[in-house]
N, C-alpha and C positions, 0 to 999 in steps of 0.2 A: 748236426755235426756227427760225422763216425766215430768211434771210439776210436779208430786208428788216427782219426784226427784230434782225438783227445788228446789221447798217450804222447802226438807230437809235441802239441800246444802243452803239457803240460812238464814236457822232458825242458821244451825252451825256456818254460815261463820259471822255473828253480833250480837252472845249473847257467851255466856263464861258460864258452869257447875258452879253453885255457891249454896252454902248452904242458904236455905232462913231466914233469921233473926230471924223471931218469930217461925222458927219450923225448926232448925237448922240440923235434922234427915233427911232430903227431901232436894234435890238437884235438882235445876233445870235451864235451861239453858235461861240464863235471859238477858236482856241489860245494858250494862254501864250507857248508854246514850239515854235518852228517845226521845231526838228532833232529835239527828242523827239519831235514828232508822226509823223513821218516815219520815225522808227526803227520806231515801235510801230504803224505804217500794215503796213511791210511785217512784224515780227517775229509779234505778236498774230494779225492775220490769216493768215500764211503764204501772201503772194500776192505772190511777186516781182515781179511784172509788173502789180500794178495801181497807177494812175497816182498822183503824189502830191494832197495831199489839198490843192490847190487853197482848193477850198470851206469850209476853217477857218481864212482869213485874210480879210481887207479891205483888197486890194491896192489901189492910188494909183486906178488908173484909173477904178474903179468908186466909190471916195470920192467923186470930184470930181462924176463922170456923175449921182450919187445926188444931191449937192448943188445941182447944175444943177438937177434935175428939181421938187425941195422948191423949191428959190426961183425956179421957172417952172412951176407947175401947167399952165397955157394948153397946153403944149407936146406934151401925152397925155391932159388929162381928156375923159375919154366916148369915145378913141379905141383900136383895136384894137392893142397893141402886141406883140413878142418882145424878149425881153432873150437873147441869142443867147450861151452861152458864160457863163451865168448865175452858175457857180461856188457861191457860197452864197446867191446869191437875192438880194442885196444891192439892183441897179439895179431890180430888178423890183417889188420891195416897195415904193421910193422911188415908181416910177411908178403903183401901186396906190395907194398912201397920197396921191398926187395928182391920185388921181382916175380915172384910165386905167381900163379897162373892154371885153374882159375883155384878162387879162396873162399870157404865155405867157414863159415860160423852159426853155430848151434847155441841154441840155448831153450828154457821152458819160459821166459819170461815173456808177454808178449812186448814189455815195456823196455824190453833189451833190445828187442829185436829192431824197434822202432829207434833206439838210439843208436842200434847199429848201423843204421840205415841214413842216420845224420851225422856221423861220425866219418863214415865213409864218401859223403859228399865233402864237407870239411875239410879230409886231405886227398882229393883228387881221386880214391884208388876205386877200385870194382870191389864188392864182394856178394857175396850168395849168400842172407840171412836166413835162417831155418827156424822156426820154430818146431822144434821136435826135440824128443830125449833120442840121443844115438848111440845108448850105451846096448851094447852088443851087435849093434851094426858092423858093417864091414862094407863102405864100397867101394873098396881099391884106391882109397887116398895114399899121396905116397909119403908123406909126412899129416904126424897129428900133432898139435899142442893142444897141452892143459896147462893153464894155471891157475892156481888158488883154489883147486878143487878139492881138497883133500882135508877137511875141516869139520867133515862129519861122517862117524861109523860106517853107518850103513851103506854111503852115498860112494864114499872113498872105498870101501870093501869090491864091490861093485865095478867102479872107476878104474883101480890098479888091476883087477885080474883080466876086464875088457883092455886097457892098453896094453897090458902084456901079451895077448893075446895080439895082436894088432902088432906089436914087436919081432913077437916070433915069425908071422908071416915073410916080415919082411916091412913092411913101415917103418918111415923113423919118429919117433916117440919123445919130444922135448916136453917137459915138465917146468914151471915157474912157481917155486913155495918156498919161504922163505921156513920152514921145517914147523909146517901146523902139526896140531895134535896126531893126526893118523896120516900123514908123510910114510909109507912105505920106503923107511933108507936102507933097510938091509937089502931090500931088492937092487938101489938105485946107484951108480956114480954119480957124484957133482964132476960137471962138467965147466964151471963156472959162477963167480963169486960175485953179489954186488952189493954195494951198500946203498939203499933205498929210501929216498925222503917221503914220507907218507902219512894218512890223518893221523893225528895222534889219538882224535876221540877215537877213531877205530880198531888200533894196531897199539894202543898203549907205550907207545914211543914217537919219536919225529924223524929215525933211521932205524929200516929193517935190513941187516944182513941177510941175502939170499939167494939163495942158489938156483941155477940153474941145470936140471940132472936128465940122464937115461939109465934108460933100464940096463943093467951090469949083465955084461954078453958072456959071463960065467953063473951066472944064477939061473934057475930051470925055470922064472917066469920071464926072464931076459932072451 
């Protein structure tokens, strides 16, 4: 068996098809159980060092971004986008199922990539999974989302000055965080507000308030 037939067989064999809360149109195959998954990420596989499995939640930020996107079609239909940091393919689906054409999502996990890839079959739409880092890229997307990216130093440092950059050009730059530790908000408008049903082992609540923002077109990284 290929590892890419591993990663599949093992994304199916510890999440379950489940309609995501804030954007209950998008199906995707999710975990019960956040700490089990994690145990049996690293035990099962015997891969101390691969990353956790992100890609079998529906973290705040990417609810909200997804929600935005369904109750604003205008915003991606007929245009080129990346969903940067894509995790389970969540925002990117959203932005297919809106229309958007074609729709690229990024990520380093290879084990994203592969849910993005079942995720995308799930609810009908096309996408373009990459396995790559695309931070300082540029290739003429004409909208970018990120969510939930912004939750560590050095990654978010990084993160906000490549989208800014990407703003200035001329992109449109939608963000979903529900206001993690390094959330750049002096740069950012909220654009919009939601209130998000989410794991509680993960987010330390059962409702994350969270915004949806861009880059503030009076600020010099805007």
């Amino acid at each position: 068996m290929t590892a890419e037939l591993d990663r599949t067989a093992f994304i199916r064999a510890h999440t379950r098809l489940l309609p995501v809360p804030h954007a209950p149109g998008i199906r995707l195959h999710l975990a019960d159980e956040a700490t089990e998954l994690w145990q049996k990420t690293e035990e099962e596989l015997g891969a101390l060092g691969l990353p956790p499995p992100f890609w079998a939640f529906a973290w705040a930020g990417g609810q909200a971004l997804a929600r935005y996107l369904i109750d604003n079609p205008g915003l991606v239909a007929g245009r080129r986008v990346l969903d940067f940091a894509s995790g389970s393919g969540l925002v990117a689906i959203a932005a297919a199922m809106a229309g958007a054409a074609p729709v690229e999502a990024s990520d380093i996990d290879p084990f994203s990539v592969e849910a993005m890839k079942l995720n995308a079959a799930a609810n009908g739409v096309a996408l373009r999974p990459r396995l790559v880092d695309l931070i300082d890229a540029d290739e003429g997307w004409d909208v970018v989302l990120a969510a939930d990216v912004f939750y560590e130093r050095d990654l978010a440092g990084r993160t906000a000055a490549w989208l800014a950059r990407l703003s200035r050009r001329g992109a449109r730059v939608w963000i979903g965080d529900p206001g993690r530790s390094y959330l750049p908000q002096d740069r950012l408008e909220r654009i919009a507000t939601y209130h998000v049903p989410v794991t509680r082992a993960l987010e330390d609540a059962s409702i994350k308030t969270t915004g949806v923002w861009r880059f503030n077109s009076a600020s010099p990284d805007g």
